[in-house]
N, C-alpha and C positions, 0 to 999 in steps of 0.2 A: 376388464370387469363388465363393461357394458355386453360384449360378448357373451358372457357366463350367462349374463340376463336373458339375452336376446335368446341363446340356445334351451334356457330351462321353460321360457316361452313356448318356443316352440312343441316342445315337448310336454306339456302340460296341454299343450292345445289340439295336440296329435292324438292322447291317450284319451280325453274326452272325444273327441271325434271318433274315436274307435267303440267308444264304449256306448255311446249313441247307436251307432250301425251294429251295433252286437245286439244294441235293444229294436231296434228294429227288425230284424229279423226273427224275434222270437216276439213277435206281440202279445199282449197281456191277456191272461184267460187263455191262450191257447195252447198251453201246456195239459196234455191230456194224462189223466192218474193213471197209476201204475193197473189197480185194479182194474178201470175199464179197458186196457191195453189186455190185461189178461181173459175179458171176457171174450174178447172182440177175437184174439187168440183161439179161443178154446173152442167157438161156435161161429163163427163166421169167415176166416180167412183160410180156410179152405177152398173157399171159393171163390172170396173177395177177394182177389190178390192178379197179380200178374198186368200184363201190359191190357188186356181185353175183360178186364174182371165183370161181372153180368152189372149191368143197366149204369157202366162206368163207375162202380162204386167198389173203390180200394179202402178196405180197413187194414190196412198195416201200417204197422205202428206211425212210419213217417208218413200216411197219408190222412191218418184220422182226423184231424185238425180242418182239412179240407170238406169237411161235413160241415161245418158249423156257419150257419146261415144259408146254407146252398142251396138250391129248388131240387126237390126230388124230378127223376126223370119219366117215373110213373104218373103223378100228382104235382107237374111244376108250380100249382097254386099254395104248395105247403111245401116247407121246407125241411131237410132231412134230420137236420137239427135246429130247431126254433129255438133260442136266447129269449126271444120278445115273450113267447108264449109254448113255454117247455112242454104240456100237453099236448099241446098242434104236432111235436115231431114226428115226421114220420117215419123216422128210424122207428122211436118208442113205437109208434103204430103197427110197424109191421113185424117185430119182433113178442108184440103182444098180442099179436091177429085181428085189430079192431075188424069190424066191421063195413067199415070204408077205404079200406085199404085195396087196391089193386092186384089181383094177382094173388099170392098165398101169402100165408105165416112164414117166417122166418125162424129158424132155418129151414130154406125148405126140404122136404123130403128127410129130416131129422126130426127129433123129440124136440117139442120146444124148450126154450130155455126155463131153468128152475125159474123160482120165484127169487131168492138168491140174486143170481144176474141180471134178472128184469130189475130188479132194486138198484145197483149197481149203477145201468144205463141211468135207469130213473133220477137217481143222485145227482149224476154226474151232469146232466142235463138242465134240471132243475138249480143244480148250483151258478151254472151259464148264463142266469135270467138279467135282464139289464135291467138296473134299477129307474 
């Protein structure tokens, strides 16, 4: 009997431990929506992709997540997606052509993005903010 114990022990202690390291790997908030995946799709990874993608920035899907707080490499005083201050981003920035943005509008050498998908980012950003 002590047996039975010692083994259901174990095993209850094994499946939390796993279930820990499952959550660790996926950290909170960084689960990116289905729709921003699609925008990111539709007008950006054409470019953004591959092992050399321009200014190292991958938007496919399994890299999206790696935007979030990073220093732009244009601008490393702002970050490409700002949490603390979702306007500051300058993904948002350069997909909406501010004015202090380095270099062009996004995409470049394409139509910019509707207003539609600029919303979208805008959301999906703006949803990121830390309290």
């Amino acid at each position: 009997m002590k047996n039975l114990a010692r083994l259901l022990c174990l095993v209850l202690a094994l499946s939390g431990a796993g279930m820990a390291l499952a959550q660790a790997k996926a950290p909170a908030g960084k689960d990116i929506p289905a729709n921003v995946i699609e925008v990111f799709k539709k007008n950006c990874t054409g470019c953004h992709t591959g092992q050399r993608p321009p200014k190292g920035l991958s938007l496919i899907p399994s890299k999206v997540a790696t935007v979030i707080n990073a220093p732009s490499t244009e601008k490393p005083e702002l970050k490409l997606v700002d949490t603390a201050i979702p306007e500051a981003s300058y993904l948002l920035k350069k997909i909406m052509g501010a004015s202090d943005i380095t270099g062009s509008r996004m995409p470049r050498g394409k139509k910019p993005l509707d207003q539609a998908d600029i919303d979208v980012i805008k959301a999906w950003i703006t949803g990121l903010k830390k309290n």
